[in-house]
C-alpha positions in Angstrom: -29.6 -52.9 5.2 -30.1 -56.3 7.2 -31.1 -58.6 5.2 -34.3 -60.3 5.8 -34.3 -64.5 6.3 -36.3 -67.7 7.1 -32.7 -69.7 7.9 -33.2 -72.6 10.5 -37.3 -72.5 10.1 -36.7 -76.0 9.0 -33.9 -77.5 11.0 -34.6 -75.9 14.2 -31.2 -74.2 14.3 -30.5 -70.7 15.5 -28.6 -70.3 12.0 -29.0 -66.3 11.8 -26.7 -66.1 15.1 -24.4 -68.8 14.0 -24.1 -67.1 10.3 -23.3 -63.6 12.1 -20.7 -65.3 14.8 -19.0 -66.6 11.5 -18.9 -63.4 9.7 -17.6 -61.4 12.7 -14.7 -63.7 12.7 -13.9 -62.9 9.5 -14.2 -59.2 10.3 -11.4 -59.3 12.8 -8.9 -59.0 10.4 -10.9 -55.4 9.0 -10.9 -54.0 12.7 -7.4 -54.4 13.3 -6.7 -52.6 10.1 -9.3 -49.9 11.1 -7.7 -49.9 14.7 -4.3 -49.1 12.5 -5.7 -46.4 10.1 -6.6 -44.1 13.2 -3.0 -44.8 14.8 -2.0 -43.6 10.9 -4.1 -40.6 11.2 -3.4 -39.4 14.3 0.4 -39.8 13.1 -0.4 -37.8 9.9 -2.6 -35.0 12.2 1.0 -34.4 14.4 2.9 -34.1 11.5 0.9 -31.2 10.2 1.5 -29.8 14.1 4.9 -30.3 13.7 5.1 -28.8 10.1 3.1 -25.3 11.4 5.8 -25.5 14.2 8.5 -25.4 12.1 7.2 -22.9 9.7 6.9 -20.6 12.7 10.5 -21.4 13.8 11.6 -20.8 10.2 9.8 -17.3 10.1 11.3 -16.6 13.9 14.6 -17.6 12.4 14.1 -15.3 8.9 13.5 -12.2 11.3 17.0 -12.4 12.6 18.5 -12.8 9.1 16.1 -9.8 8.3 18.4 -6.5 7.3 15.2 -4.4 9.3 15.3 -6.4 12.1 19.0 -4.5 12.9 18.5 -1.5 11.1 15.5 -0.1 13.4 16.1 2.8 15.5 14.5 5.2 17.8 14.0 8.8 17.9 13.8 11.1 20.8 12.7 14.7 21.3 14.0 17.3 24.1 10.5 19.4 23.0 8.1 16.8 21.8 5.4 19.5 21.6 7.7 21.5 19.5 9.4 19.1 16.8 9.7 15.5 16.4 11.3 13.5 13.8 11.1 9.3 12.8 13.8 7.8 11.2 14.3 4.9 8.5 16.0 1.7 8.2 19.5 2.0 8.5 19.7 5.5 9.7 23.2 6.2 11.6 22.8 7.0 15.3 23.7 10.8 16.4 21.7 13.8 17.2 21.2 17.2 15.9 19.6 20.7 16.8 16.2 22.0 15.6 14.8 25.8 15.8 11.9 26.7 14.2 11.3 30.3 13.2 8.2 29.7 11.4 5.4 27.4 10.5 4.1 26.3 7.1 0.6 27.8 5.9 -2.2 27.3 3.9 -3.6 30.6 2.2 -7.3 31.0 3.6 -10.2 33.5 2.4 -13.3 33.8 4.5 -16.4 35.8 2.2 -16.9 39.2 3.3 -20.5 38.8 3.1 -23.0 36.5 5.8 -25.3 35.1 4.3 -28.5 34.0 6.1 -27.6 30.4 5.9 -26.4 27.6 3.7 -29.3 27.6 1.4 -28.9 31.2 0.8 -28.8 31.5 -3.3 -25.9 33.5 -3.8 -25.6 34.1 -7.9 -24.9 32.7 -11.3 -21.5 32.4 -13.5 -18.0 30.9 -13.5 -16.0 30.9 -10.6 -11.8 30.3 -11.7 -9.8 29.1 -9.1 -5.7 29.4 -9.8 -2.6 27.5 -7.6 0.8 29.9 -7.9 2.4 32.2 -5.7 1.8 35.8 -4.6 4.5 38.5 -4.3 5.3 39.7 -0.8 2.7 42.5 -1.2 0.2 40.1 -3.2 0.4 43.0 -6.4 1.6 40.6 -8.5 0.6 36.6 -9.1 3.0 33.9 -10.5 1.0 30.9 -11.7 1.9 27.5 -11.3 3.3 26.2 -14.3 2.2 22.4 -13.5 -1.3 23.3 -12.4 -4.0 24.3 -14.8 -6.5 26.5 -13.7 -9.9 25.0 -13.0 -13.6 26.6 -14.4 -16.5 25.7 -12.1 -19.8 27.0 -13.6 -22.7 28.0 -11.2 -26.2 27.5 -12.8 -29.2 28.5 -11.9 -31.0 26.6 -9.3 -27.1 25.5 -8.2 -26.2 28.5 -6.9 -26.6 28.0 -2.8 -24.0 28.8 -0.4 -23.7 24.9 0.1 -24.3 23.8 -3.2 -20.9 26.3 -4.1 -19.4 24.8 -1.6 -19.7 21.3 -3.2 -18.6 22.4 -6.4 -15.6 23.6 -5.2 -14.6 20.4 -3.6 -15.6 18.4 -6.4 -13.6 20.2 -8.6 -10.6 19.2 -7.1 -9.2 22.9 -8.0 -6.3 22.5 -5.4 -9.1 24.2 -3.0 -11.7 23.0 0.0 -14.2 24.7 0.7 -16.7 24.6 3.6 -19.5 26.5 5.4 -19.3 27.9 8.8 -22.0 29.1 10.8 -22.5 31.6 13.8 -24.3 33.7 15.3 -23.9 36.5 12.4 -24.6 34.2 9.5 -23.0 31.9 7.3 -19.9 32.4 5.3 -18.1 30.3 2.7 -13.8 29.6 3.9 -11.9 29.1 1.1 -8.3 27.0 1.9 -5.4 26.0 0.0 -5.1 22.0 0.2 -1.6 22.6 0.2 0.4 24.9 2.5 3.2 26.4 1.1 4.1 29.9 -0.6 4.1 27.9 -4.1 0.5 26.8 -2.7 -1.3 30.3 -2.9 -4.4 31.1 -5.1 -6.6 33.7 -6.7 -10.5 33.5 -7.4 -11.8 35.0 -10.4 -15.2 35.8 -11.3 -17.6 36.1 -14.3 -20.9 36.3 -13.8 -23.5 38.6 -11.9 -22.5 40.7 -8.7 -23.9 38.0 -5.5 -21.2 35.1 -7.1 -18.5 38.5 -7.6 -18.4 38.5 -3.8 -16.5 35.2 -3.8 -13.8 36.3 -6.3 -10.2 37.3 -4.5 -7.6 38.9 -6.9 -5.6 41.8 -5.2 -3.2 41.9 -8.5 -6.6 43.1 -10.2 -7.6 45.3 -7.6 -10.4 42.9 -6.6 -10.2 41.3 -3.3 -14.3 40.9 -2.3 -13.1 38.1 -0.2 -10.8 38.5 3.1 -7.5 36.4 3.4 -7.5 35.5 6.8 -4.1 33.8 6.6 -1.2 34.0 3.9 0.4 31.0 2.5 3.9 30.4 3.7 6.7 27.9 4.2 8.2 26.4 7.4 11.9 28.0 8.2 13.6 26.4 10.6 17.8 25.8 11.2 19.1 22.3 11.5 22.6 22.4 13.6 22.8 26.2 12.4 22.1 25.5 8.9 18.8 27.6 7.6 16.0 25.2 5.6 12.6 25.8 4.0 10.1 23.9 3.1 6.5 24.0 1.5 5.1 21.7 4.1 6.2 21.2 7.8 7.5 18.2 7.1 11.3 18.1 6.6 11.6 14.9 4.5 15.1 15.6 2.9 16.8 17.8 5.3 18.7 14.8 6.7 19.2 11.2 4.9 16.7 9.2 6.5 14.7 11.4 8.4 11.6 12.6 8.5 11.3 15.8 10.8 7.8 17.1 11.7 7.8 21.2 12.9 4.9 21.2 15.4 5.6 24.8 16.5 7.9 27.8 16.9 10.7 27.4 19.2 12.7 29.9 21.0 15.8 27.7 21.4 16.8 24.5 19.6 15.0 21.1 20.2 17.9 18.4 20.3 16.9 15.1 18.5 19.0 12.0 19.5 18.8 8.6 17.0 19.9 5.7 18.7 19.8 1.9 17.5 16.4 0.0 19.1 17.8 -2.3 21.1 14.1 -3.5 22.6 13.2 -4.2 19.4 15.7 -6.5 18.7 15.6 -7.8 22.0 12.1 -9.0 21.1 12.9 -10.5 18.1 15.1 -12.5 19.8 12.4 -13.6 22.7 10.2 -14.4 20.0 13.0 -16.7 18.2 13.5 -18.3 21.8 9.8 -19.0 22.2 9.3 -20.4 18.7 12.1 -23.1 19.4 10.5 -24.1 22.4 6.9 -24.1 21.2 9.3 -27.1 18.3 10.9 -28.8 21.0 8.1 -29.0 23.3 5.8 -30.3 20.5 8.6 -33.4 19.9 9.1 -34.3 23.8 5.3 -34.6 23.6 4.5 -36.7 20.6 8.1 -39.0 21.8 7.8 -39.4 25.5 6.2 -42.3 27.4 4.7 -42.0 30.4 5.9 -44.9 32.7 2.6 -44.0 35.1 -0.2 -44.5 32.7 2.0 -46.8 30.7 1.0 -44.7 27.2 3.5 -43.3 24.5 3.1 -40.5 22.5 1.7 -40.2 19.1 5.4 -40.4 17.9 7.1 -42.3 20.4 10.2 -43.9 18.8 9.9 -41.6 15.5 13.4 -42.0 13.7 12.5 -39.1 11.6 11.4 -37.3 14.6 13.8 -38.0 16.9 16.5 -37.1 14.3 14.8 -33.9 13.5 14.8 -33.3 17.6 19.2 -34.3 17.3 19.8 -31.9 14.9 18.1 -29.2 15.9 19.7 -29.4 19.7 23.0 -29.7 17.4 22.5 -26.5 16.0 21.4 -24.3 18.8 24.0 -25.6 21.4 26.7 -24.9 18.3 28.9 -22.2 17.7 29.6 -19.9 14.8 33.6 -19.6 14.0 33.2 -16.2 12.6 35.7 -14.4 15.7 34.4 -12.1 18.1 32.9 -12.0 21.8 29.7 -13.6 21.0 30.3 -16.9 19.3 27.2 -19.1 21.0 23.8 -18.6 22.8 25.3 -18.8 25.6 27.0 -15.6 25.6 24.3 -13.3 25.2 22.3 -15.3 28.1 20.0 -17.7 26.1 21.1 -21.5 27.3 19.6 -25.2 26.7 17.9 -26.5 29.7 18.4 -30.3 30.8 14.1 -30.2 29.1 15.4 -29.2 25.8 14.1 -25.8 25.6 15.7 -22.4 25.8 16.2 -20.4 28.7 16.6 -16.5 28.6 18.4 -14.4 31.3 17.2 -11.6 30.8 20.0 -9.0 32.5 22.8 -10.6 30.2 21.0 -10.4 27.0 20.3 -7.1 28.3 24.1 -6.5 28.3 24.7 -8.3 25.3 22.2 -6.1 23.6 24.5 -2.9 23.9 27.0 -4.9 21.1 24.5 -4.9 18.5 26.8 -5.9 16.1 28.0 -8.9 17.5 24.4 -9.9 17.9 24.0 -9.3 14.3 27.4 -11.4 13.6 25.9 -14.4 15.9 22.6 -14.7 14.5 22.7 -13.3 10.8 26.2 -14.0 10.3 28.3 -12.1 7.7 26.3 -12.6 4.1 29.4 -13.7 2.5 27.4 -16.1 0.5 29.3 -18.9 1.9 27.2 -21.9 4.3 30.6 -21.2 7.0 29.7 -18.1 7.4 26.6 -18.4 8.7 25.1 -17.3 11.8 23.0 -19.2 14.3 19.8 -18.2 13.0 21.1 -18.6 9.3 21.6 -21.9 9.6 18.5 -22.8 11.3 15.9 -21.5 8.6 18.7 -23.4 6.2 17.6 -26.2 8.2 14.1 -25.7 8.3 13.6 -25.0 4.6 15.0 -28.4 4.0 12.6 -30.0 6.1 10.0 -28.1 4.8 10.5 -28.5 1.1 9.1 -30.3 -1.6 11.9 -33.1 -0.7 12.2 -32.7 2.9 12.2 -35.0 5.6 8.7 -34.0 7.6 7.0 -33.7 3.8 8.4 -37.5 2.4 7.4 -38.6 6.1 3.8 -37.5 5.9 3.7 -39.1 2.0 4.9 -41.9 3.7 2.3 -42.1 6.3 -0.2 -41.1 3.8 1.0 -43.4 1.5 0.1 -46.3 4.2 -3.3 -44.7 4.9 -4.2 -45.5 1.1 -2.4 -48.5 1.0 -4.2 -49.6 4.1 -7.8 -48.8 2.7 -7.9 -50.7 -0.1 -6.8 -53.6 2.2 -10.0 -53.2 4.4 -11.8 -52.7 0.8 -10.9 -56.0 -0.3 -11.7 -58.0 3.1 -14.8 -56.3 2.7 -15.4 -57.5 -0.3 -14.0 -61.3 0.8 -16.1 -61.2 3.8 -19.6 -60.3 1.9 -18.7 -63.1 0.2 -18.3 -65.7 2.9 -21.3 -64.3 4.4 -23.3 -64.9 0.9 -21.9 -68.6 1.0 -23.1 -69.2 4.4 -26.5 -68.4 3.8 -26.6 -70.4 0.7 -24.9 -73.6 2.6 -27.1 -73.1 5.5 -30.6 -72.0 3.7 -29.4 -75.6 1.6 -29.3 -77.3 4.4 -32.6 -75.9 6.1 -33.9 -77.1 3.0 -32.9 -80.9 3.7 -34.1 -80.3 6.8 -36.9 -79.4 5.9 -37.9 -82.1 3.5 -36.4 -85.1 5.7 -38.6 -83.6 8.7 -41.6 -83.9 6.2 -40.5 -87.5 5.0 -40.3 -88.5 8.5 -43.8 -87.0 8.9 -45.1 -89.0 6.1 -43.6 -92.2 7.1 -45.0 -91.5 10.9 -48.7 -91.5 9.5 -48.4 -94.2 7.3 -47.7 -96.7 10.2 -50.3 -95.3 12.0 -52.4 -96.5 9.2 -51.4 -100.3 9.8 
């Protein structure tokens, strides 16, 4: 707040302007040092830029060295509509032959009786719901030895179609159960959650004759329900060789592939695992787009523009400009580990007069068909030893040392930082010196408007008195 004054009332002097002149002399000092803490800061702000930069590099840099990254693979499918199949990590390229004779099933019984809609009350008791296996001619029933069988009671005033069906479901008996509705009525369908021969189930009943009419048991003669499809397994042949499964999905038929039977064939479907070359392609593009997005960043925050006469945030950065060495060292290096591809350069990615990377796209293309040389180049040969690193290896070496705790970008941003702080409590204490030049200027200057004042009224005094004479 301004502080309010009477200065110069008495010597005539226009001491409030001369007192602020005074002090904003002594303030120059403060706004050079402000002028400094924003070049500070903006420093500080591009080394967080170029920190995220590097991180991304890093992470570009770990996705080469990642075992995934070479391991992916594609599958294909003569009769996509029939069978297809996905394969894991690591899975060997080759093919093999499909036929499938038959499709896995889930047992479902439809109630015999329509009822007049899901409302309709249908009677009270226990319905039992068992999972185990029926003999080909459903006479005889097998439980499952790991499944339990499951009691739903039906109550009174519980006992509509759709209030069943929610029981069932809730029960989690291995069951679901829904309405459906036509034109005749609604009906209660009964389906195993599981296909599968293994998957099959009987309904037993206790209670009064309208709940009886959901109960299926053939083994005890009772079969008040109809089974509108039996539980089976999927039968198929891989390369001649007869499989069966409970589900038709063929998880262990082959290491490493999952194979899905979509329908029944008449002839085999050939399915053909190659390596993904576009995938690794891509992580290499993305690699190559990180290190420019790093080297870009530098030749902005270092170059000076002759035209406008301004220089980057970093021009003339020895931190920087070291960083921007090594790195060029690194990519325009070679690896020594033998082979075709030893450098970028071979597999089409080369270091423009700019700095940045250049990708051609029909000789990475070629290079791409030698997957294990890419691998060799980028990821190197995990021996454990720094020499036998690949290209990529050695970069996110490089960037987790610049990154870390210790590294160069962190101990140059404490540094920077460190000069922020130390440059704050150096306006804080001119701050403090000029408040108090400014409180001893208004006490010499209000001491001698004071003087003033009294020799103006002296001379007043002495002025009348002669009059007098």
């Amino acid at each position: 707040m301004t502080a309010i004054t009477s200065a110069g009332i008495g010597s005539g002097l226009d001491v409030e302007s001369l007192i602020t002149k005074l002090v904003a002399n002594e303030r120059t000092p403060i706004t050079q040092l402000q002028k400094s803490a924003d070049g500070l800061k903006t420093q500080l702000s591009a080394y967080g830029k170029l920190q995220s930069n590097m991180a991304t590099l890093r992470d570009a840099a770990s996705k080469l060295n990642n075992v995934d990254t070479w391991a992916a693979n594609l599958t294909s499918s003569s009769d996509a509509a029939s069978v297809t199949a996905s394969a894991g990590g690591g899975t060997l390229p080759g093919s093999f032959a499909v036929a499938v004779s038959q499709l896995a099933a889930s047992q479902t019984l439809v109630s015999s009786t329509a009822y007049a809609s899901g409302s309709t009350s249908v009677g009270t008791g226990t319905i039992t719901i068992e999972i185990g296996s029926w003999n080909a001619d459903e006479t005889a029933f097998t439980a499952k030895p790991d499944k339990t069988a499951i009691d739903i009671p039906i109550g009174a005033g519980e006992d509509q179609l759709n209030q069943i069906r929610d029981k069932i479901n809730a029960a989690k008996a291995g069951v679901v159960a829904s309405v459906v509705t036509d034109t005749n009525g609604s009906r209660l369908v009964m389906r195993a959650t599981d296909s599968g021969a293994e998957n099959s189930f009987r309904v037993s009943v206790n209670g009064d004759a309208g709940l009886a009419a959901l109960a299926y048991d053939p083994s005890a003669g009772i079969s008040s329900m109809t089974e509108k499809l039996k539980a089976q397994n999927a039968k198929a042949t891989l390369n001649g060789i007869e499989v069966e499964s409970q589900s038709n999905t063929l998880k262990e038929a082959i290491d490493g592939i999952s194979i899905t039977l979509l329908k029944t064939t008449s002839a085999d479907v050939n399915i053909t695992v190659t390596q993904d070359k576009e995938s690794v392609k891509k992580v290499i593009n993305d690699f190559v787009t990180a290190y420019n997005g790093v080297a870009q960043y530098i030749r902005d925050q270092t170059k000076y523009d002759a035209t406008n006469k301004t220089a980057g945030t970093l021009q003339g950065d020895n931190t920087l400009l070291g960083l921007q060495s090594q790195l060029r060292g690194i990519i325009s290096g070679s690896t020594t580990l033998g082979g075709s591809l030893t450098r970028l350069s071979d597999i089409g990615v080369s270091l423009g007069t700019d700095g940045s990377l250049k990708v051609d796209g029909s000789k990475l293309d070629k290079a791409a068909n030698n997957l294990d040389g890419l691998k060799q180049l980028f990821k190197g040969l995990d021996a454990g030893d720094p020499s036998n690193d690949g290209l990529s290896q050695r970069l996110r070496r490089f960037a987790d040392d610049v990154l870390g705790v210790d590294g160069r970008i962190t101990a140059r941003q404490a540094g920077i930082q460190a000069s922020i702080n130390d440059n704050s409590k150096r306006q804080s204490a001119l701050e403090d010196r000029v408040s108090l030049t400014e409180k001893r200027l208004r006490a010499q200057y209000t001491a001698l408007d004071q003087s003033m004042s009294k020799l103006n009224s002296l001379g007043n005094y002495v002025t009348q008195q002669l009059a007098k004479l």
